[in-house]
TIDOSE-424157 format. One line per field, with one value per residue (C-alpha): residue in one letter; chain; x, y, z. Coordinates in nm, 3 decimals. Each point is the difference from the previous one (the first is absolute). Example, Ala and Ser with C-alpha at 12.3 -4.5 7.8 and 13.67 -1.06 7.14 Angstrom:
2
residuo c(a:s)
cadena c(A:A)
c1 c(1.230:0.137)
c2 c(-0.450:0.344)
c3 c(0.780:-0.066)
//
This chain:
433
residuo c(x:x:x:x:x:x:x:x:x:x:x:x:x:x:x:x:x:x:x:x:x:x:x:x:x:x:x:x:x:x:x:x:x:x:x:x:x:x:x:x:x:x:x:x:x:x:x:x:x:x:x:x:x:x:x:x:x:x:x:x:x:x:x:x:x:x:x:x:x:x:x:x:x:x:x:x:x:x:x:x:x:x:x:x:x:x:x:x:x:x:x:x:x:x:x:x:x:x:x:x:x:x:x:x:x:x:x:x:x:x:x:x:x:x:x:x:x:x:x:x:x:x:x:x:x:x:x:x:x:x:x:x:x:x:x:x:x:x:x:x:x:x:x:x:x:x:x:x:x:x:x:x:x:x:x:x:x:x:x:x:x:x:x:x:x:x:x:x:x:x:x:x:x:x:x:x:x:x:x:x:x:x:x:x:x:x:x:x:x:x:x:x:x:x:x:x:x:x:x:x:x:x:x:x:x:x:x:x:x:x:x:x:x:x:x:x:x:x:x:x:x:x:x:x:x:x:x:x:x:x:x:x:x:x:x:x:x:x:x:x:x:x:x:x:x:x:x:x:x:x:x:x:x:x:x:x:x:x:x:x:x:x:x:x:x:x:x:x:x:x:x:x:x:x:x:x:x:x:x:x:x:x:x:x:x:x:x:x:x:x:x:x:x:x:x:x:x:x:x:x:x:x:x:x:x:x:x:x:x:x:x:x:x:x:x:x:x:x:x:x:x:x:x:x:x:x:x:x:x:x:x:x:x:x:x:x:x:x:x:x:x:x:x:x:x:x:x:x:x:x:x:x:x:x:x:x:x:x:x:x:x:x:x:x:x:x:x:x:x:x:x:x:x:x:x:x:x:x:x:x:x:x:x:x:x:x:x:x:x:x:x:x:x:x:x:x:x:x:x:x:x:x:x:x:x:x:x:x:x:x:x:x:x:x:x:x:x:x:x:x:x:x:x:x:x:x:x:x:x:x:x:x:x)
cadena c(A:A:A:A:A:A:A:A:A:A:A:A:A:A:A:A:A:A:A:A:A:A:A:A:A:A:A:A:A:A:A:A:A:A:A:A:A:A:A:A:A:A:A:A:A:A:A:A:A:A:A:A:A:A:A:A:A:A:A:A:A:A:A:A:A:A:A:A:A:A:A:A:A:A:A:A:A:A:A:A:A:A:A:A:A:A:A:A:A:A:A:A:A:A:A:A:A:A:A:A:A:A:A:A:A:A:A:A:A:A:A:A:A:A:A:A:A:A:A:A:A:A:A:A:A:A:A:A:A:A:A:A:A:A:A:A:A:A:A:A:A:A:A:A:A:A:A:A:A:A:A:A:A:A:A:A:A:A:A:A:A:A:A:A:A:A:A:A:A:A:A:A:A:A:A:A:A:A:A:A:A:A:A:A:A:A:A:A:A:A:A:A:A:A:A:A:A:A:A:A:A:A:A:A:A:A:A:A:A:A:A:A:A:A:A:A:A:A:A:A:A:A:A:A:A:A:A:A:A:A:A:A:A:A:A:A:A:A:A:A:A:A:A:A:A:A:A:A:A:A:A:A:A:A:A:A:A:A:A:A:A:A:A:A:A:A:A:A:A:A:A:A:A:A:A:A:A:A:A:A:A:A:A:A:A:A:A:A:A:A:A:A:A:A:A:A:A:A:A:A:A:A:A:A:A:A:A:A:A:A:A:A:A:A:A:A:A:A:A:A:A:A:A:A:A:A:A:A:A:A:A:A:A:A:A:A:A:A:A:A:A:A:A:A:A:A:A:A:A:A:A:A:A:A:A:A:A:A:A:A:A:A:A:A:A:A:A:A:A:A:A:A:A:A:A:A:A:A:A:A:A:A:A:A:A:A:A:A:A:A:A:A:A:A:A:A:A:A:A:A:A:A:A:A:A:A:A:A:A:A:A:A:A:A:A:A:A:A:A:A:A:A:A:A:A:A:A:A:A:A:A:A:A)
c1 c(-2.218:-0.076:0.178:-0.276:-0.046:0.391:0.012:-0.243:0.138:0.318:-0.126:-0.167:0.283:0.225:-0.247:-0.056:0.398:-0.026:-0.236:0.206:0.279:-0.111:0.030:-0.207:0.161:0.163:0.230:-0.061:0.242:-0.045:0.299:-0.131:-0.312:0.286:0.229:-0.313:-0.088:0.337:0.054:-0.306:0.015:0.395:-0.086:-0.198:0.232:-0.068:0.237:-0.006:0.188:-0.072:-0.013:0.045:0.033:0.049:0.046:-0.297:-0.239:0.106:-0.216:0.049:-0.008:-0.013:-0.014:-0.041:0.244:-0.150:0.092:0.021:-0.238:-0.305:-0.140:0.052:-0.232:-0.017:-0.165:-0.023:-0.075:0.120:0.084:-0.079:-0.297:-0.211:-0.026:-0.207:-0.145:-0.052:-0.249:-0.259:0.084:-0.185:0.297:0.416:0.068:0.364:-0.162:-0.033:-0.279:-0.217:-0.340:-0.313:0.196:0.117:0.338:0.006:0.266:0.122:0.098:-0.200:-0.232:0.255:0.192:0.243:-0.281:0.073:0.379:-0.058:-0.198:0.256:0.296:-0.175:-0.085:0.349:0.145:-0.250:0.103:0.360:-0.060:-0.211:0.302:-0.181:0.197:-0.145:0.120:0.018:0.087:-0.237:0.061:-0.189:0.102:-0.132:0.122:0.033:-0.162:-0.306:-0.251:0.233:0.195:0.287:0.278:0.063:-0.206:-0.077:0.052:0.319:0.052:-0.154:0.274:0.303:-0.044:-0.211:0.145:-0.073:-0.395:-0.096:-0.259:-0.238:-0.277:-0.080:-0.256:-0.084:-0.263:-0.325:-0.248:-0.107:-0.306:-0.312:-0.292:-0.368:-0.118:-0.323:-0.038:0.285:0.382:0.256:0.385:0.099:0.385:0.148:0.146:0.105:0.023:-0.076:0.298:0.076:0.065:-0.065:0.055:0.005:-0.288:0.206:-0.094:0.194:-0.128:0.190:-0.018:-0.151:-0.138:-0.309:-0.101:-0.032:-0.121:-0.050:0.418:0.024:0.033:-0.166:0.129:-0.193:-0.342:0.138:-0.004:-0.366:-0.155:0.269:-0.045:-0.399:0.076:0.269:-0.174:-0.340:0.099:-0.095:0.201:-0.280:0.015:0.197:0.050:0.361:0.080:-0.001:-0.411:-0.087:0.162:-0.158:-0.343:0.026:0.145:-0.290:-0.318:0.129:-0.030:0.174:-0.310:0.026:0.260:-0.329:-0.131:0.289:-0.002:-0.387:0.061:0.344:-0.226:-0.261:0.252:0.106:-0.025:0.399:0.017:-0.133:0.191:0.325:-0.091:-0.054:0.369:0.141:-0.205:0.191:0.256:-0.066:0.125:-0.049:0.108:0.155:0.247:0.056:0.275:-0.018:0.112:0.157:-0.118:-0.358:0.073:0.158:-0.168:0.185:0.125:0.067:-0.305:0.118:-0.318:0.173:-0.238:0.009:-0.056:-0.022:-0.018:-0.128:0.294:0.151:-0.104:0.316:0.046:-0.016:-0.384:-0.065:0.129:-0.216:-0.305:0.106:0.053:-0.297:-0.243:0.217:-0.046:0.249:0.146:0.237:0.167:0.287:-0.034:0.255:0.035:0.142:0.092:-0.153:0.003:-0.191:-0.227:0.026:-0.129:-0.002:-0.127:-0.314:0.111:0.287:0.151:-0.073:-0.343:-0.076:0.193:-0.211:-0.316:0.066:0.099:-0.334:-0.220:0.201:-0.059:-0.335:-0.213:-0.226:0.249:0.185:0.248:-0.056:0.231:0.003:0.231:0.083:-0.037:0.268:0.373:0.235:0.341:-0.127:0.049:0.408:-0.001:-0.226:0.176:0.389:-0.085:-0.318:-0.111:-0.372:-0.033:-0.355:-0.141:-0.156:0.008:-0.285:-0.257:-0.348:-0.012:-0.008:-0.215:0.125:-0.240:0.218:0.302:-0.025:-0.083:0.271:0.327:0.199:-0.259:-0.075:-0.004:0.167:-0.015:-0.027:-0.152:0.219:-0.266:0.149:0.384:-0.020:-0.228:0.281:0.292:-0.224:-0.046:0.366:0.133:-0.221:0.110:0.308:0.001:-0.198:0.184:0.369:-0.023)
c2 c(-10.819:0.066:-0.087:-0.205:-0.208:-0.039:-0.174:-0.205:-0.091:-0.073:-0.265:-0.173:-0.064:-0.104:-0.255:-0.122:-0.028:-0.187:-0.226:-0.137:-0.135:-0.294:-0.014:-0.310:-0.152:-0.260:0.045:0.411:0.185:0.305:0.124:0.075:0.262:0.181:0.077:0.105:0.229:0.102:0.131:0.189:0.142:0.128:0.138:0.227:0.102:-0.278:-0.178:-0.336:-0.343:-0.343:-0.264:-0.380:-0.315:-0.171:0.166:-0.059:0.081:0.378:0.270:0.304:0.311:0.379:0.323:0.350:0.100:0.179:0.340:-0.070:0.009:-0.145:-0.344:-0.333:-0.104:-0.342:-0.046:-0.389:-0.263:-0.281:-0.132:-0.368:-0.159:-0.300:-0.274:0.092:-0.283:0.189:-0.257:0.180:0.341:0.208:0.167:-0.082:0.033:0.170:0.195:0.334:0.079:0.326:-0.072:0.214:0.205:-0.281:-0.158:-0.382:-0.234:-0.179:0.183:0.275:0.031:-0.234:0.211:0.182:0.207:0.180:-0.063:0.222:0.267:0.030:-0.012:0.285:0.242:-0.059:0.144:0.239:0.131:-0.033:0.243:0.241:0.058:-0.112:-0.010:-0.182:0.027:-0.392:-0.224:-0.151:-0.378:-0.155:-0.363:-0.280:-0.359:-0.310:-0.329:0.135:-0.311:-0.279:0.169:-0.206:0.240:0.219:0.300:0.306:-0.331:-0.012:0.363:0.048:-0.186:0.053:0.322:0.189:0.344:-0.032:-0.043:0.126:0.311:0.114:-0.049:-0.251:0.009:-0.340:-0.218:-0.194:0.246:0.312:-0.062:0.244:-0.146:0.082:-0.118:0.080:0.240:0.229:-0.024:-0.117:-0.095:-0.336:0.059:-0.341:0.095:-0.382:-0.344:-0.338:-0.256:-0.271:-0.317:-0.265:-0.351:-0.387:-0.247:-0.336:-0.392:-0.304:-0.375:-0.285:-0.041:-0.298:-0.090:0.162:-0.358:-0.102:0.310:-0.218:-0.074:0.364:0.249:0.355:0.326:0.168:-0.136:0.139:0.331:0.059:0.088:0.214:0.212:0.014:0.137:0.270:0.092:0.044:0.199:0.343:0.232:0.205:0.359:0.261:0.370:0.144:0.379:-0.036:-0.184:0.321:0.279:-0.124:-0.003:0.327:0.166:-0.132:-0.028:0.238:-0.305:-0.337:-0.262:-0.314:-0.250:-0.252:0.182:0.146:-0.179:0.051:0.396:-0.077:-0.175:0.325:0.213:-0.171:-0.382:-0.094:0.183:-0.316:-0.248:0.197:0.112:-0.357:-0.064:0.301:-0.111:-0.306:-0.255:-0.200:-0.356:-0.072:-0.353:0.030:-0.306:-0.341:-0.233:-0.378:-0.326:0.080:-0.308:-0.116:-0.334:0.074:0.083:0.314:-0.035:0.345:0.289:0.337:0.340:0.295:0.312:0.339:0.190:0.355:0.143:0.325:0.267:-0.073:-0.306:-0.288:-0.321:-0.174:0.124:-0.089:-0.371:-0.016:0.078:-0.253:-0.267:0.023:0.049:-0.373:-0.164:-0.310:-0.178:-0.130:0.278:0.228:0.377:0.189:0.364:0.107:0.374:0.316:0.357:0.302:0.096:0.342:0.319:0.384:0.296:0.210:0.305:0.126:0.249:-0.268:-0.037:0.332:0.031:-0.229:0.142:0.326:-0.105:-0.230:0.327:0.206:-0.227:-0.172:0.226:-0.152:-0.335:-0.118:-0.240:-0.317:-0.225:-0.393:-0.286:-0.244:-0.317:-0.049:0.030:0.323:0.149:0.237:-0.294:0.056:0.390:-0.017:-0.292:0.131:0.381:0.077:0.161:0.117:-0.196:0.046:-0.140:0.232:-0.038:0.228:-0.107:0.073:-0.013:-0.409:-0.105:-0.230:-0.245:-0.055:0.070:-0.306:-0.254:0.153:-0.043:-0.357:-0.023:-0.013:0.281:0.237:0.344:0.370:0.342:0.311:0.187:-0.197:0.063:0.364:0.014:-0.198:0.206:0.317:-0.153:-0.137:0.359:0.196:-0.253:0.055:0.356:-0.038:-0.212:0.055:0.402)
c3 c(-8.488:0.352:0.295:0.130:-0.344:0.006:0.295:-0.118:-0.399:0.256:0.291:-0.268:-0.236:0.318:0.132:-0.379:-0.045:0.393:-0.088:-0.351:0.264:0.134:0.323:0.116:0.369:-0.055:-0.109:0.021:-0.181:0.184:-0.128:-0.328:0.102:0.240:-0.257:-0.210:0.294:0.083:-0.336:-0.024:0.364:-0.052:-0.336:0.218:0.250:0.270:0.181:0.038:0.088:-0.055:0.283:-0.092:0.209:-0.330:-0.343:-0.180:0.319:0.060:0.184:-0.083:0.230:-0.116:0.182:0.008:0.277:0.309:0.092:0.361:0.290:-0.145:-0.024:-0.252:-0.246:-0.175:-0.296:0.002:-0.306:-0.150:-0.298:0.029:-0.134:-0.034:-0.282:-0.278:-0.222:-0.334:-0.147:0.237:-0.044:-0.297:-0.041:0.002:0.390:-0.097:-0.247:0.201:-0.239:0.037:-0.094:0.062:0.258:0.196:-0.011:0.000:0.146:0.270:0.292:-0.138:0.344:0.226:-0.017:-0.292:-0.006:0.357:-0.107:-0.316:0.204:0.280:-0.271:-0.231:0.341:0.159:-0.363:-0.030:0.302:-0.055:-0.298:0.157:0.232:0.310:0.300:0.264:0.393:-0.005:-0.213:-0.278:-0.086:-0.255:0.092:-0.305:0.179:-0.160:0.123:0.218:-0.193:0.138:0.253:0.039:0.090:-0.261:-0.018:0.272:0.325:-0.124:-0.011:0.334:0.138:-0.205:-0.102:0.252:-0.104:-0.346:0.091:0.378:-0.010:0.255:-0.226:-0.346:-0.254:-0.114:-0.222:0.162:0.011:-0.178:-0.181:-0.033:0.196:0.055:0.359:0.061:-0.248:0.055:-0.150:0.203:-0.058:0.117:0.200:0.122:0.321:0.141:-0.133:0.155:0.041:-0.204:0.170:-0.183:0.144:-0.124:0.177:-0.058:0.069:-0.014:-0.072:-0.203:-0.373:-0.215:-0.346:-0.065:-0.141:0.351:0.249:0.296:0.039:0.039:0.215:-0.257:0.122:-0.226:0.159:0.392:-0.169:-0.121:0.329:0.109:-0.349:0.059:0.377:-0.086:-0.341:0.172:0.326:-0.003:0.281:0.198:-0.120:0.157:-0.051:-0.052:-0.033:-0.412:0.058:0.248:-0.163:-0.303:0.123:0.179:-0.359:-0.190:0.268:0.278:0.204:0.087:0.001:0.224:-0.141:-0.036:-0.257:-0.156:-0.312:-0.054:0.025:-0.254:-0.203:-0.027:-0.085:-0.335:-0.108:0.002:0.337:0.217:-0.178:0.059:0.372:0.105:-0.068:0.172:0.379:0.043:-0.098:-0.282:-0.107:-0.331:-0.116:-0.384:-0.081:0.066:-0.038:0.001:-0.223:-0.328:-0.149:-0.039:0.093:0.331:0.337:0.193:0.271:0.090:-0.123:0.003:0.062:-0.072:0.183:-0.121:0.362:0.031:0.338:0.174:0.036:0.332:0.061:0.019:-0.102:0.305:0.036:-0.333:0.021:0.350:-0.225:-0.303:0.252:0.188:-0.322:-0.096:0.323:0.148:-0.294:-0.151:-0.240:0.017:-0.041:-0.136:-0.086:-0.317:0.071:0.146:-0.166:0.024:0.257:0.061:0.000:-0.041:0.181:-0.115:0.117:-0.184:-0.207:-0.307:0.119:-0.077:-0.308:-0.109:0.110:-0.154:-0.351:0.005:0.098:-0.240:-0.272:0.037:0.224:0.262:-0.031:0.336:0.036:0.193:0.179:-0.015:0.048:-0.249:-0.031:-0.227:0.073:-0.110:0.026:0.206:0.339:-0.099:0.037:0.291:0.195:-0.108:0.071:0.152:-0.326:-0.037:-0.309:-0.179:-0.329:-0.227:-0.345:-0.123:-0.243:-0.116:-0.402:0.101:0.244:0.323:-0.104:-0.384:0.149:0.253:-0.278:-0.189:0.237:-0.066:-0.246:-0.376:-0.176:0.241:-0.071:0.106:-0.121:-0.068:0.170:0.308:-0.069:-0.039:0.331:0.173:-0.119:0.148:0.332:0.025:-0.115:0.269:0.263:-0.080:0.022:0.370:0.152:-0.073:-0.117)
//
């Protein structure tokens, strides 16, 4: 058997043998997939040490020990994942099956698939003898789905040494793209913040019998969630919009008809643009009586807001109040995370570049911000680390792979795995030999 098709028979047993420990947060049970990987990865030669706030939620960290002189390398992932209702899947969720070259499970695309490509290059490595200048971590962190505390926040802050690297490799982007005709690599350079926040008004509770001897907090509510549901931001370009444009049309169009030109490029493009030139407020729950019978007298609008990199709070909740008006309701912010960005031109950059040239000729890889949140805002904020997300992939197209995350019948092709362990293994090699 070749080396090539050895890698490959091996990142697809690990991820199958990840995905049969459940690991759905809550409760987690992290602990379980890094003793899985910790046995595998020192069977190889790798060193490694686990890192728990609590015992059943450990993250484990592993290492090939630098040489001296050179710079650090994290291979990020987690091993966290969502619910999985098994009456919609076609297949068990915790099965791990492999069928028709694809491996099926939960987790299998977000993300114990990157975890089993970074585990099988960092031993791959460690038995090739590589000796890199700086260290290689390979870094798979419990509770990234939730994040309450226990995964690579925690380690951040407790355990800086065990984690801080000039540079991490992380999931949210990755996928093989055709934009207007020609192949490009989609590299998630920055991430919008999360900062959520409650819309809340107050009235005086009756029986629903009688409606007029009340005072319904749930009624206050309704225009407030048709203001902040229907207010669009006016477009703006960031560095991630322009460098974007000027990758794929040699050109940064005017913000005004940004998403049109998005839009030209490939279907999905527009839809996904539109989020990345503004703040959004999206409103997704609502809390009121617990009883039929009874009239509220407090209504609860939780927001999902995501805001531009850079931009704070404080100029958010001027927006939120002014798209509200005068009323009476209380605004209250739930928490605020992420937000931040990497530089384009970097040693990783180009690492990146050249394996995508190498590989797929006449391919270039293109940066974007997420809308979405990753652990990349911890290694960034706590270090300064030029944190990127590229997971490559183009035996499944972005457009499946979308649908698929947190989804029903989650799974991943091999093709995929053994293209990730490639890239993760030449980064590897660039950046820390």
């Amino acid at each position: 058997m070749s080396a090539t098709a050895t890698l490959r028979a091996e990142v697809t047993e690990l991820l199958q043998e990840l995905i049969r420990v459940d690991t759905v947060n809550p409760p987690g049970n992290e602990t379980a997939a890094a003793e899985l990987l910790r046995e595998y990865l020192e069977s190889n030669g790798v060193q490694c040490e686990l890192y728990a706030k609590v015992p059943d939620r450990a993250n484990l960290v592993a290492r090939i020990p630098g040489t001296g002189g050179g710079p650090r390398l994290a291979l990020l992932s987690h091993t966290d994942t969502v619910l999985a209702d098994a009456t919609e899947w076609e297949r068990d969720p915790w099965s791990g099956d492999l069928h028709e070259g694809e491996v099926w499970g939960r987790g299998a695309l977000d993300m114990k698939g990157e975890a089993a490509a970074n585990a099988v290059a960092l031993a791959s490595l460690a038995r090739d003898g590589f000796e890199p200048r700086g260290d290689l971590i390979f870094v798979a962190a419990a509770d990234e789905e939730v994040n309450v505390g226990y995964g690579l926040s925690w380690l951040c802050a407790e355990h800086p040494d065990a984690v801080r690297a000039e540079y991490a490799l992380n999931e949210g982007a990755g996928d093989r793209v055709e934009l207007g005709g020609e192949p490009f690599y989609l590299v998630s350079t920055a991430e919008k913040m999360s900062a959520p926040f409650t819309i809340r008004t107050r009235g005086r509770s009756g029986h629903a019998s009688m409606p007029a001897i009340a005072d319904n907090a749930l009624l206050k509510t309704t225009a407030l969630v048709d203001r902040i549901g229907a207010y669009r931001h006016p477009p703006q370009h960031t560095p991630e919009t322009e460098a974007f444009f000027r990758t794929v049309l040699g050109e940064v169009p005017p913000v005004e008809t940004a998403l049109e030109r998005a839009g030209e490029l490939h279907p999905m493009f527009a839809l996904y643009l539109e989020a990345l030139v503004g703040p959004t407020y999206a409103p997704t729950m609502a809390t009121a009586s617990q009883k039929r019978n009874v009239i509220p007298n407090v209504c609860e609008i939780t927001v999902d807001s995501r805001l531009l990199p850079g931009m704070t709070q404080a100029e958010s909740e001027a927006i939120v109040r002014a798209v509200l008006g005068d009323g009476d309701y209380e605004l209250d912010w739930i928490e605020a995370a992420g937000g931040t960005r990497s530089e384009l031109a970097t040693p990783l950059w180009d690492v990146i570049e050249e394996w995508v040239q190498a590989t797929d000729p006449g391919a270039r890889p293109v940066p974007l911000c997420l809308a979405g949140f990753t652990d990349s805002h911890w290694m960034r904020e706590a270090f300064g680390t030029v944190a990127y997300g590229f997971f490559p992939m183009r035996a499944m197209s972005a457009e499946v792979a979308t649908l698929l995350v947190h989804s029903a019948n989650e799974r991943i092709p091999v093709a995929d795995l053994e293209l990730a362990v490639d890239f993760y293994r030449h980064a590897a090699q660039r950046v820390c030999g």
